[in-house]
MIMARKE-561497 format. One record per residue (C-alpha): x, y negated, z; residue in one letter. Coordinates in steps of 0.25 Angstrom, whole numbers, plus 5000, padded with zeros to 4 digits. Example, Ala and Ser with C-alpha at 12.3 -4.5 7.8 and 13.67 -1.06 7.14 Angstrom:
% residues 2
504950185031A
505550045029S
//
This chain:
% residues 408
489650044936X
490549914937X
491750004943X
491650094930X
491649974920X
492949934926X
493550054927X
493450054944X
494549934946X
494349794948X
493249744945X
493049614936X
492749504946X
491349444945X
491649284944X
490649174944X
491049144930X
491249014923X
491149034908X
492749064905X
493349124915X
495149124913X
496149204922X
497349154925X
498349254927X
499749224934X
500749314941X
500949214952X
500549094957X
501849014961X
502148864957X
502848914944X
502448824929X
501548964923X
500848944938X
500548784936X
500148794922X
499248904924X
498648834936X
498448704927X
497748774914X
496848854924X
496548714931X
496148664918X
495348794914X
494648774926X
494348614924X
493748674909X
492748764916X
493348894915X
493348974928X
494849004930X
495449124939X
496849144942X
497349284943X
498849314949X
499549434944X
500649464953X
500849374965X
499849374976X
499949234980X
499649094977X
500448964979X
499648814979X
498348894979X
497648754979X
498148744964X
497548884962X
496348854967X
496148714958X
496448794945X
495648924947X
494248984950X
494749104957X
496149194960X
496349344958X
497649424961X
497949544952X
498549634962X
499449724954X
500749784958X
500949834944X
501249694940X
502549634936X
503249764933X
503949714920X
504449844917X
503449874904X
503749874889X
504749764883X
504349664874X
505249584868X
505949574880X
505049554891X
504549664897X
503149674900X
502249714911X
502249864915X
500849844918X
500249784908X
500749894899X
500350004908X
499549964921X
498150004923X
497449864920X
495949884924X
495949824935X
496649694929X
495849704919X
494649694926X
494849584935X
495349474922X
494149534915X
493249434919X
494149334913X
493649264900X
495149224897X
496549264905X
497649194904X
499049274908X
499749164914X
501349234913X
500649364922X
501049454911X
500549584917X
499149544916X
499449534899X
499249714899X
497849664903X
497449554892X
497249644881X
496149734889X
495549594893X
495449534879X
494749654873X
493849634883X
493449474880X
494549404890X
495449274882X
496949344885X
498049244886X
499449224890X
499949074896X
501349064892X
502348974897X
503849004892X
504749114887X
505749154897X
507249184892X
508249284894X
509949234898X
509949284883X
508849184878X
507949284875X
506549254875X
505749344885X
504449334894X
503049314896X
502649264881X
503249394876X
502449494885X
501149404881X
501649414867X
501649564870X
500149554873X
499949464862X
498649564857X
498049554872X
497949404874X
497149304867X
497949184869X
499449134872X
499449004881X
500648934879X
501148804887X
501748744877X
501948744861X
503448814862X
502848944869X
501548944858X
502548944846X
503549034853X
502449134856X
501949114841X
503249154838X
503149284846X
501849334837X
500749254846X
499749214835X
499449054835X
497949084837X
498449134852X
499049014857X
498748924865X
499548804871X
499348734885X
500348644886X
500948644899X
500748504906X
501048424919X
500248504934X
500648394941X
499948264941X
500248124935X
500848024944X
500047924947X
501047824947X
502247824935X
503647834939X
503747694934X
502747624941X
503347694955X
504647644949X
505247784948X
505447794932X
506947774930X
508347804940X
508047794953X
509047734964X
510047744953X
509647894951X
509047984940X
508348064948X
508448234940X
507548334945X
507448494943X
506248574949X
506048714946X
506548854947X
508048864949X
508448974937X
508949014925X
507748974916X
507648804923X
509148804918X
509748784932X
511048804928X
511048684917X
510348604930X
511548654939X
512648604927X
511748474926X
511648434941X
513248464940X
513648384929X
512848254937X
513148284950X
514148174951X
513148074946X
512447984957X
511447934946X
510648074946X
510048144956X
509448284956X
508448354963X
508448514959X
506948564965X
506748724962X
507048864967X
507848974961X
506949094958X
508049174951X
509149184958X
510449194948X
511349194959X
512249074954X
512548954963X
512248814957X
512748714967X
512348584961X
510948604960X
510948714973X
511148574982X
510148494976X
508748594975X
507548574983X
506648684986X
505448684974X
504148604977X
502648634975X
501648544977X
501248434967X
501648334976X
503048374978X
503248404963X
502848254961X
503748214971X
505048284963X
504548224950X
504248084955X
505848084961X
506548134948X
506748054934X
507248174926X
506648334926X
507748404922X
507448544917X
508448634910X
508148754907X
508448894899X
506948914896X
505348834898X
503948844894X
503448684896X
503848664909X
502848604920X
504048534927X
504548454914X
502948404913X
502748364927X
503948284927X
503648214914X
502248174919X
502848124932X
503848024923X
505048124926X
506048154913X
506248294908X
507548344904X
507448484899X
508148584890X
507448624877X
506748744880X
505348784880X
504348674877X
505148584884X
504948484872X
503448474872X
503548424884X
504848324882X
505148224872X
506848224871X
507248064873X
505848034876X
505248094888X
506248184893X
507548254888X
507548404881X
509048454880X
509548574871X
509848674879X
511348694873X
511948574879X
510948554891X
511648514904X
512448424897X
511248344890X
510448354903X
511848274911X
511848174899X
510448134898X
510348114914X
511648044914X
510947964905X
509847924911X
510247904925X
510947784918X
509647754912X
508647714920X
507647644910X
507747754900X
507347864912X
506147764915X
505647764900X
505847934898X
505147924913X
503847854907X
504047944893X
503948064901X
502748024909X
502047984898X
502248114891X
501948194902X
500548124905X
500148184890X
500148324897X
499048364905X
498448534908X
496848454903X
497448444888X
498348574888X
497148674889X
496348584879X
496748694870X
496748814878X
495248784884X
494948774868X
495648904865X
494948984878X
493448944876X
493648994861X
494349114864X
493249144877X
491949124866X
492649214854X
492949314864X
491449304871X
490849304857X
491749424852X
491149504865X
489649464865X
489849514849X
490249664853X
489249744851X
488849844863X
488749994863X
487150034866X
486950094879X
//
């Protein structure tokens, strides 16, 4: 009888229940900033009471399972080679999933069912599932982090295939005010969107850089870190013009820490020397940010990025180009630097320049971005969304327990 109810697939998995249950879903579980965030909130869920479950979409493997396993209740693969064929109908501009258009869904379906909420964490084919998931009493929502952008500028993505499935999904989860207003903008209804401000996954030193004697030059130094991916989107050719234009300069060093993932093919000498392979554990990444006094990051296109909020939390200064919600995060003067995009190499050169003969004023926008990093913290981002969940769990419950039944 059980096999007929769901169609003889999967079955729905029998769970020893707390009284909300989320899912999680990812594509992969690598050491990207969708992976950290998603592992963060789920933490957080989890410390609130709700049972958390994490299910990956595409990649059958797991990196630092030890994180994994602090934030979730339990792990399920969806093992589908119909997945990540993008060759489905366009919508403006991004194409969407072929499956979630046109795959047979039951045995998806059956599996996230025993769900009260689940959150689409960039796996975009799950989104053909969420419609037949919120009819039948599960919270559908999509956690969004940044548009991406064409060599033309166009806007293109994973918010435009949510916004595709905007009559499936309950809720858009945002990282940061920019995304909300731009996905507003795009048709999402206010009463859909939720922000979580992205914040630091690394913890507070415990000592300040100005106690250990480390706010200011160092050794006559000013000491310019870049870690991350080595492409288009992080802007690596302005970083290859910036690390050119100062290369004759003994009062600045840099450290280039990353890997390229997308390989244009075009040599970059000056920074080719200089990067070190990327690093993983907590403990190196403190390390990185407790040798540098500037972050630099100059980039085409950004959600809130993770790495600008670990270094301000661990007294390192930002200097960042004006994309994204780059400006919730950094106060221009103040705690950090936020150049137009226009004229960027040529601002970023000038303003270290400037403070390598400056070594008071990078102590005070040291302390200014310590202190404005500390304000940040996962507990208060889900404030809101722990509000928005129980809500959205209860109307839904009471909605269902109202339907009348059919006589036998």
């Amino acid at each position: 009888m059980l096999r007929d109810k769901f169609g003889h697939t999967v079955l729905a998995p029998y769970l020893k229940r707390k009284d909300i249950e989320i899912g999680f879903v990812l594509p992969i579980v690598d050491f990207g900033g969708v992976e950290k965030v998603t592992l963060a909130v789920a933490k957080q869920m989890r410390n609130l009471g709700y049972g958390t479950n994490l299910f990956v979409a595409k990649r059958r493997e797991i990196k630092q399972f030890n994180l994994v396993a602090a934030a979730f209740d339990r792990v399920f693969f969806i093992d589908n080679d119909a997945f990540d064929d993008w060759s489905g109908p366009d919508y403006l501009g991004t194409n969407l999933s072929k499956w979630s258009v046109s795959g047979s869904q039951m045995d998806e379906a059956n599996l996230l069912s025993a769900m009260d909420v689940l959150i689409s964490c960039h796996s975009l084919d799950i989104l053909g599932v969420m419609g037949q998931l919120r009819r039948s009493g599960t919270v559908t929502a999509s956690y969004l982090h940044l548009f991406d952008k064409t060599y033309l500028d166009r806007r293109v993505g994973h918010p435009f295939v949510a916004v595709a499935y905007e009559h499936a999904l309950d809720l858009f989860i945002g990282c940061s005010e920019a995304i909300c207003a731009e996905l507003q903008a795009e048709g999402v209804p206010p009463s859909k969107l939720v922000v979580v401000p992205n914040a630091p996954s690394i913890r507070k030193p415990k000592v300040s850089r100005r106690e250990r004697g480390r706010a200011g030059s160092s050794q006559g130094q000013l000491r310019v870190l870049y870690m991350g991916r080595l492409d288009r989107q992080k802007g690596i050719e302005r970083l290859e013009a910036v690390v050119r234009e100062l290369s004759q300069s003994d009062d600045i060093a840099f450290r280039i820490v990353g890997k390229t993932i997308i390989d244009d093919g075009t040599s970059r000498p000056f920074i080719e020397k200089l990067v070190e392979p990327p690093v993983y554990s907590e403990k190196d990444v403190a390390r990185l940010y407790e040798w540098a006094d500037v972050i630099i990051l100059p980039s085409y296109y950004e959600g809130l990025p993770l790495t600008v909020l670990e270094a301000m939390l661990m007294g390192v200064i930002p200097l960042v180009t004006d994309v994204g919600a780059v400006r919730e995060a950094v106060d221009h003067d103040v705690d950090g630097f936020v150049v137009a995009e226009e004229n960027c190499v040529a601002d970023m050169v000038a303003i270290l320049q400037r403070l390598a003969s400056d070594p008071g004023r990078v102590a005070e926008l040291s302390q200014a971005a310590a202190a404005a990093g500390q304000q940040r913290s996962w507990a208060r981002s889900v404030v809101d969304l722990d509000e928005v969940l129980r809500a959205s769990v209860a109307k839904k419950r009471k909605r269902l327990s109202n339907t009348p039944k059919l006589a036998s």
